[in-house]
N, C-alpha and C positions, 0 to 999 in steps of 0.2 A: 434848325427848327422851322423856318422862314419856308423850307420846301419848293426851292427856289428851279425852276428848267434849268437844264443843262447849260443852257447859252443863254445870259442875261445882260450883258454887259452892253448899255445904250453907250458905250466911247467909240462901240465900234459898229454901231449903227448903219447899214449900207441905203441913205436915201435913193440911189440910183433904184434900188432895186424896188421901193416902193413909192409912191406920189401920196400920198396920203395923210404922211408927217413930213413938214418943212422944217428948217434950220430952227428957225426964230418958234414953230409951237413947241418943237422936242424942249427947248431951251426955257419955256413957259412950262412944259410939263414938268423937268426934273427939277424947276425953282421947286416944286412941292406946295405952293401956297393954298393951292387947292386942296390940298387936304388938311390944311389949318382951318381951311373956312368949309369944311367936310361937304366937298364938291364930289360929286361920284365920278366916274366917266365907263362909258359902254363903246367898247372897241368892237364896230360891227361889220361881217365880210366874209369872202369862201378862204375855205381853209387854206396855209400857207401864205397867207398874203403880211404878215409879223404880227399880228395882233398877241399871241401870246410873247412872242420877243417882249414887244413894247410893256405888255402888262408885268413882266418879270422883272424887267431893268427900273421899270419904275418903282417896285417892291424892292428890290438891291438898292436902289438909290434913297430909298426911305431906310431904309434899316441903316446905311451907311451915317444916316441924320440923326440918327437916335431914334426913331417911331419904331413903335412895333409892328412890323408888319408881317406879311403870310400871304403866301400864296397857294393854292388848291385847285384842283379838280372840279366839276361839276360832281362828279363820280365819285370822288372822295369823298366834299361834302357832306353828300347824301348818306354816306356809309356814319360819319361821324354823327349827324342827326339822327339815323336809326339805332343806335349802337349805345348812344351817348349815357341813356340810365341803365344799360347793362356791363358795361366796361368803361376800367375805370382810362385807362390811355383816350379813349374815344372822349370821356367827360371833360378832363383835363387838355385837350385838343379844343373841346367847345370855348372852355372858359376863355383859354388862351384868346380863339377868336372873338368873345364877349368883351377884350379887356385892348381890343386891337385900337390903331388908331387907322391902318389901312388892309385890305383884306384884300385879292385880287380870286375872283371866282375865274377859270378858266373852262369855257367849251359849253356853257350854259344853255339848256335847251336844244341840244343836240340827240339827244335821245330821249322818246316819252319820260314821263313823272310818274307814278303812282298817286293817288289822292294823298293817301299819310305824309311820303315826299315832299309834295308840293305843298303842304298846310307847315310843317317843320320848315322849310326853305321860308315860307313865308313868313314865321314865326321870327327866324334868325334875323331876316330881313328887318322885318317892324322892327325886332329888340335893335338894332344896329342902325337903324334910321335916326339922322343927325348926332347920332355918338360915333361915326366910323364912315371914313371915306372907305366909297366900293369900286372895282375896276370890275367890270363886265366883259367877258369876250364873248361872241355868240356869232356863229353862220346863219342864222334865224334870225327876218328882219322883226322888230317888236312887234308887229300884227300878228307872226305864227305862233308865237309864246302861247295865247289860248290856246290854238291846236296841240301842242307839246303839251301842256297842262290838263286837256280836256276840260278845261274849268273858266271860262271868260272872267267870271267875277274874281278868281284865284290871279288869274294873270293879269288884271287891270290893277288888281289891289297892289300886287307884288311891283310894278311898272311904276305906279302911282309916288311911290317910298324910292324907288331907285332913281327915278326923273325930277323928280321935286329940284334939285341943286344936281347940274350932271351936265356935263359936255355929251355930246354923241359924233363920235367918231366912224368915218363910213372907210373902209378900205376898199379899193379894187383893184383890179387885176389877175392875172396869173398869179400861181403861188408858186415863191421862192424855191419850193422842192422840189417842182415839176420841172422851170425854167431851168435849174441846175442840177438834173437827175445827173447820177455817177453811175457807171457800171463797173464790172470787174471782169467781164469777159470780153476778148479779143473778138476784134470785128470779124466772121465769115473769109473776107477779099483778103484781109492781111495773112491769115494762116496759109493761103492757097500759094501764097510768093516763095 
């Protein structure tokens, strides 16, 4: 139900491969206290760099505690806020998220909003401000949010509710999938021996 990515497990955590998170914050992150005192955190950076890892494992590590937590889509989301008064799976998906204690939205503002969208997103947001710690991933520094939104007042409001009590986390670098592309076909030089 949690909707968890594939690979979530922060034991296996590869810091080499990012600078971003140290020994001693990850070890601050999965204490969870911040989500007792309904801290948010926005993991922000170009794609591949773990920000969804880190958002998953910390959703695995809350459900392992007993919190309910959930993880999601931007893209999802959005489907479950349009959907929600017409199907009943969609409504029963909302509430679950109304009733959460940590929610992780993944890839947020990565593709335009529609107005209706971004008024529902907001709506979820206000209902879930200081009742639910929120995990943010986004490749969009929080300036471009209004441009995604087309609505400055929409995305200072929405910012406003998510910043209040909230880490901001900046990743960079390379992304993990690039640095370590696999192929499956033989190199050119090697067939030719």
């Amino acid at each position: 139900m949690a909707r968890l990515p594939r690979v979530h497990d922060l034991d296996d955590y590869d810091y080499k491969a990012s600078s971003s998170i140290g020994i001693k914050q990850m070890k601050q992150l999965r204490e969870l206290m911040w989500v007792d005192q309904l801290y948010n955190l926005v993991l922000m950076g170009p794609s591949g760099t773990g920000k969804t890892y880190l958002a998953g494992g910390l959703v695995n590590d809350a459900i392992k505690k007993g919190y309910r937590a959930y993880f999601t889509t931007m893209a999802d989301l959005i489907g479950v806020l349009k959907c929600k008064e017409i199907i009943s799976s969609a409504m029963n998906t909302y509430k679950r998220y109304t009733k959460a204690h940590l929610i992780a939205i993944d890839d947020i503002m990565m593709f335009p909003v529609q107005k209706n969208e971004a008024v529902a997103l907001f709506n979820l947001i206000n209902h879930l401000h200081e009742q639910c710690s929120i995990i943010i991933t986004t490749n969009k520094s929080l300036g471009q949010w209004a441009e995604t939104l087309n609505d400055e007042v929409l995305a200072t409001a929405i910012l406003d509710r998510l910043l209040y009590h909230c880490e901001v986390i900046k990743f960079e670098g390379n992304g993990y999938r690039m640095d370590n592309r696999q192929t499956f076909l033989d190199k050119e030089n090697e067939l030719k021996q």
